[in-house]
N, C-alpha and C positions, 0 to 999 in steps of 0.2 A: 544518443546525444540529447541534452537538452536545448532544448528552444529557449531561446531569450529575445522579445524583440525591442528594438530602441522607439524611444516616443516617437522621434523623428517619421522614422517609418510608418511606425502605426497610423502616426497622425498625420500622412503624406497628403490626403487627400482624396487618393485616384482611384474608380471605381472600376478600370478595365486592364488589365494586362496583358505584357506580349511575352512570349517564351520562345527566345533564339535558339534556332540549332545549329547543326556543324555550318560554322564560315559565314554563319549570319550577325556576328557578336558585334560587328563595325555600324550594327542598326541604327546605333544610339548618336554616332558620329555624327555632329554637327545640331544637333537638337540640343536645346536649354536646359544642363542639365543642374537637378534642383539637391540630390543627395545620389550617396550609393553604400554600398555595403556589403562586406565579401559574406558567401552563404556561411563559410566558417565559423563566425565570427558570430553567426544566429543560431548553430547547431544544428544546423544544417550539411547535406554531406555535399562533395564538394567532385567536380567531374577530374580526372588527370589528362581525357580525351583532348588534344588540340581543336582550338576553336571552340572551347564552354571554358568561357572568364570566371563563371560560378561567382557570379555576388548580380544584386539588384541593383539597378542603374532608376533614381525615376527624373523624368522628364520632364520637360513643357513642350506638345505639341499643340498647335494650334488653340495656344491658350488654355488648355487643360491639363491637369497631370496625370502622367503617362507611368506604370510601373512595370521596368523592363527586367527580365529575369534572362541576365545573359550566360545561358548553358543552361544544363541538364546532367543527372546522372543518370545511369542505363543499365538496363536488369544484367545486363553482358558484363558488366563491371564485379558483378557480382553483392550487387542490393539487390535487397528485399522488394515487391511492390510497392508495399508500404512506405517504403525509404525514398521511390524515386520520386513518389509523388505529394513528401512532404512541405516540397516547398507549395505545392497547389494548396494545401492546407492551410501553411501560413499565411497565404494570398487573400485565399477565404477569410483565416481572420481577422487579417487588416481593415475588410469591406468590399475586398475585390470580389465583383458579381460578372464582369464579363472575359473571359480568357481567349484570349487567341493566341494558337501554340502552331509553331514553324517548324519545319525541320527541312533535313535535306533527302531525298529519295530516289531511288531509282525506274528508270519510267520502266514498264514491261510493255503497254500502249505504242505499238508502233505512229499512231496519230500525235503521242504526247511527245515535241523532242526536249531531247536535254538543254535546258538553258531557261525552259519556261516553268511557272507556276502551275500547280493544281490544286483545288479547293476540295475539300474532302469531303463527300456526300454521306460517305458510311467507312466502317472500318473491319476489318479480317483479324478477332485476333490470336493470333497463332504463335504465341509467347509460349502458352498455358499457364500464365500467370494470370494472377487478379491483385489492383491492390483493397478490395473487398473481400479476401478472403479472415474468414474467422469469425463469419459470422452472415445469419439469415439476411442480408442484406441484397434483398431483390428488389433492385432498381432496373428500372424500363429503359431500354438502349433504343429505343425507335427511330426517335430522335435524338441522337448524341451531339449531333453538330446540325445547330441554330439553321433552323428554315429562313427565320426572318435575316438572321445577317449574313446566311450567302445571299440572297435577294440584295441586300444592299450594297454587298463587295461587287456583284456580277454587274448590276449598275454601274458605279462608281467604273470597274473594269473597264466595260465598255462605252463609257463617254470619256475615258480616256486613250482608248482605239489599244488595250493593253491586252494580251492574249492571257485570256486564267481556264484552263479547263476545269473542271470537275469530273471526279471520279473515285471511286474503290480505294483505299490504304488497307495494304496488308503487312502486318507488323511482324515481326520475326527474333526472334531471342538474340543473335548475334554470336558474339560477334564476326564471324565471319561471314564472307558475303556468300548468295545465294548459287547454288549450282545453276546451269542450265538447264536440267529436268527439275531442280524446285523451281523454277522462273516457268517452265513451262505451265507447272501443276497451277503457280498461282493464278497464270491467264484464264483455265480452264477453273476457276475457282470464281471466277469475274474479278480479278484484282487488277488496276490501274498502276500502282507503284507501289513499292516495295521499302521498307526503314527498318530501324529497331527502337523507335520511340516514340512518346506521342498518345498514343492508346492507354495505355498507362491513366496517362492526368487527363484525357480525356472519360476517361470512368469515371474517376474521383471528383472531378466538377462536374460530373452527369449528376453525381451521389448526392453532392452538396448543394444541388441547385441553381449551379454556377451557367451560363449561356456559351454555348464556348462553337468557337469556329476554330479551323483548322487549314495548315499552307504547307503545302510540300514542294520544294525549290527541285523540281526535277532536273539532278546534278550528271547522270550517266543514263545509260543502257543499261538493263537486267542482264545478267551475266547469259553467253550465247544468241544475244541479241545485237552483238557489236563484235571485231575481231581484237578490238583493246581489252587488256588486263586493266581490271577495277583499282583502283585505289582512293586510300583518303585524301592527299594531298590534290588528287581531281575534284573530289566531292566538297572540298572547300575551296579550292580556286574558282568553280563556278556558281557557287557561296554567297562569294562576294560581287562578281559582277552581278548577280543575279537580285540582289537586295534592292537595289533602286528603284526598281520597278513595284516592287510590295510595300514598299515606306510609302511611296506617292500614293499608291490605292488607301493606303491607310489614314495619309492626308487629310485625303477628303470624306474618309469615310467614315472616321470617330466621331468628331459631330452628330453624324447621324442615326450614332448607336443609342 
């Protein structure tokens, strides 16, 4: 696909982004919005997954603008790395320096329950994909998700009395969901929760320089950790109730990025 971006865009402004995932795409509901743009329409690829709108929303929060990237495509879909994480690319060349990327995940953590947040300290990734591959590009994963701004969310968290754990993301190809001896494996791997996205453009803005923090909306149980059968329509109804709690942390906490 070719890339095409409109001035608009380019010239939006915003030097931070958010990246919704499943059932978080109602983020932008109710905030000042300044422009938008289906990913299609940029040659960009475009999710068919329920709950990823696939086009850029930007914003005014708190008097800044805000560039919301509502959906994702997923290595399960059947892209390339490269592919999932071109819209991280184009973010990068707009001027977007700080990313923070959401999704929805399954807790394995019997301390973590479903319905709350977890901040991503490190990641597991067990795709075996890279979107760096094709070339000597060794980049240092040490730090892949910003010291200083979980410091700031965990802040922000906790003077607003708002439960965010931290912990382990372990990424997994998809699309189907995880057995209970993979759930098991992953505990014993030190994994906190379980996705199939994320890692990905968490590389690629490692690559580029990019600051990037990370939210996993713990939507279910790992499979054999609950007697319920998983589904997506779970993983996005608790989606959405679960958004309102991450927009407010986000509130107060852009300012102080």
């Amino acid at each position: 696909m070719k890339k095409s971006i409109p001035r608009e865009l380019a010239e939006c402004g915003a030097t931070t982004a958010i990246v919704l995932g499943s059932g978080l795409g109602e983020f932008a509901a109710g905030l000042e919005h300044i422009g938008s743009h289906e990913y299609s329409g940029l040659g960009l690829p475009a999710s068919k997954v329920p709950g990823h709108a696939g086009r850029f929303v930007v914003v005014r929060l708190v008097d800044r603008p805000l560039l919301i990237a509502q959906g994702r495509v997923h290595l399960y879909e059947g892209w390339e790395a490269s592919e999932v994480v071109s819209a991280v690319v184009m973010m990068h060349e707009i001027g977007i320096r700080t990313l923070i990327l959401t999704n929805a995940a399954g807790t394995v953590k019997p301390e973590f329950m479903p319905g709350s947040w977890m901040m991503l300290s490190d990641h597991l990734n067990l795709t075996g994909q890279t979107p760096l591959r094709g070339g000597p590009h060794f980049v240092d994963m040490s730090e892949v998700y910003s010291r200083r701004l979980r410091q700031i969310f965990h802040r922000v968290a906790s003077r607003q009395g708002t439960i965010l754990h931290e912990g382990v993301y372990a990424a997994m190809h998809g699309p189907q969901y995880e057995t209970p001896a993979e759930v098991r494996m992953l505990q014993r791997l030190g994994a906190d929760a379980v996705g199939m996205s994320t890692v990905p453009e968490a590389i690629q803005a490692r690559a580029l320089g990019m600051e990037a923090a990370a939210f996993s909306c713990l939507t279910n149980w790992g499979a054999g950790l609950s007697p319920d059968l998983l589904s997506h329509d779970e993983v996005t109804s608790v989606g959405k109730s679960a958004a309102g709690s991450l927009i407010e942390i986000l509130r107060e906490a852009l300012p102080l990025i």
